[in-house]
C-alpha positions in Angstrom: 0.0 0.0 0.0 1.0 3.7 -0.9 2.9 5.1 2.2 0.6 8.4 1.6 -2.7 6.3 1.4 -1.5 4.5 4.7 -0.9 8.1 6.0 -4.7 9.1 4.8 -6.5 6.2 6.1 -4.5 7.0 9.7 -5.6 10.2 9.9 -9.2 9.7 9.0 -9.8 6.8 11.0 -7.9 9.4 13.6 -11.2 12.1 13.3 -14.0 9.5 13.4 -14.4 9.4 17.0 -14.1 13.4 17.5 -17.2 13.6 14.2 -19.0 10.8 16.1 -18.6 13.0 19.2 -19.7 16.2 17.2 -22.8 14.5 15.7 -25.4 14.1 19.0 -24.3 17.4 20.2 -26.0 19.0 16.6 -28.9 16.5 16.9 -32.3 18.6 18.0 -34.0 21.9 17.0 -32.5 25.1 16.3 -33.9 28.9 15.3 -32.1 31.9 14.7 -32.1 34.8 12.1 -29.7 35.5 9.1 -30.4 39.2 7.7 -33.7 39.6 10.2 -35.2 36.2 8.5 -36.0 33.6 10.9 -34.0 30.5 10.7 -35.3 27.1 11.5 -33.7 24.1 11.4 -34.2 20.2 12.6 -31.4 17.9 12.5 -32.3 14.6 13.1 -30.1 11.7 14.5 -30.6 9.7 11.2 -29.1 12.3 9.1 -32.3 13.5 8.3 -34.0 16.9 9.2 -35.4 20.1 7.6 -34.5 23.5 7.0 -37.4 26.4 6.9 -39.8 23.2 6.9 -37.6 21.9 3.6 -36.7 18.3 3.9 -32.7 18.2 4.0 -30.0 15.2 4.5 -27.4 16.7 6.4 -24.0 14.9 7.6 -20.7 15.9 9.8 -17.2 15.3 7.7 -14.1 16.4 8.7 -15.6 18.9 11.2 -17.9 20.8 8.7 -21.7 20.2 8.6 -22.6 19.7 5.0 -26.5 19.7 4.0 -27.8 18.7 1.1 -30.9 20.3 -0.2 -33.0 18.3 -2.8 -28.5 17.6 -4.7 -27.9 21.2 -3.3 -24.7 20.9 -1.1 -24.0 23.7 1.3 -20.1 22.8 3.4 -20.2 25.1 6.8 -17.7 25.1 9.2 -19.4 25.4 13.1 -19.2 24.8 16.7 -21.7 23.7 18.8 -22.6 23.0 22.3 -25.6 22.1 24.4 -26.9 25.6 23.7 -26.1 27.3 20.4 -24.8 26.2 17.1 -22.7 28.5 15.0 -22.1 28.1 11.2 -20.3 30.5 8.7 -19.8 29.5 5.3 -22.2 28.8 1.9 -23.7 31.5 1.0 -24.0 33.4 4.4 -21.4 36.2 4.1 -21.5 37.2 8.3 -21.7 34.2 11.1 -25.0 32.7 11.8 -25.7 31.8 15.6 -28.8 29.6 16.4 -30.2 28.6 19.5 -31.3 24.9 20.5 -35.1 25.3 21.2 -35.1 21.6 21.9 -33.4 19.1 24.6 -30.8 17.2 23.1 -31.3 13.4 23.0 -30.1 11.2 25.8 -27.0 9.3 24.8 -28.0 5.7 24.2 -27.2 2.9 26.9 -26.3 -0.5 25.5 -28.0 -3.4 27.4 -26.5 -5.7 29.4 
């Protein structure tokens, strides 16, 4: 195998846990506004969700949340914590800051 592939695989396999930590933290409902427009946007734990009541797939890689509306992909780089979400990139030219109007799921328990 290529000594670069090995490299690439490495480092991937290297930010899969920190995305799989990222992804439950986005999961729920968030509203804000973007140029006095009300934002609203559902992201659901199956990848799914909606975005001013438009069904969207949306998906964490390499740190950015990427939707996809109906083919259209939007890349956005963010943080988020149990309270806000804050993206800046597509087509948004200042930082967008939403608020999570809903509770974040409880992280699942395997059985034993």
């Amino acid at each position: 195998m290529n000594a670069w592939r090995r490299i690439g695989i490495i480092l991937l396999l290297m930010t899969m846990p920190l995305q799989a930590a990222i992804i439950p933290r986005l999961v729920g409902h968030w509203i804000g506004a973007y140029r006095g427009q009300p934002i609203d946007l559902q992201l659901n734990g199956d990848g799914t969700g909606s975005y001013q009541n438009q069904p969207i797939k949306w998906q964490v890689q390499y740190g950015q949340l990427r939707i996809d509306r109906d083919g259209e992909v939007e890349v956005f780089a963010m943080k988020a914590d149990a309270e806000t979400l804050v993206m800046a990139g597509g087509e948004m030219a200042t930082l967008l800051v939403l608020v999570r109007v809903s509770e974040p799921p409880e992280p699942e328990v395997a059985d034993e």
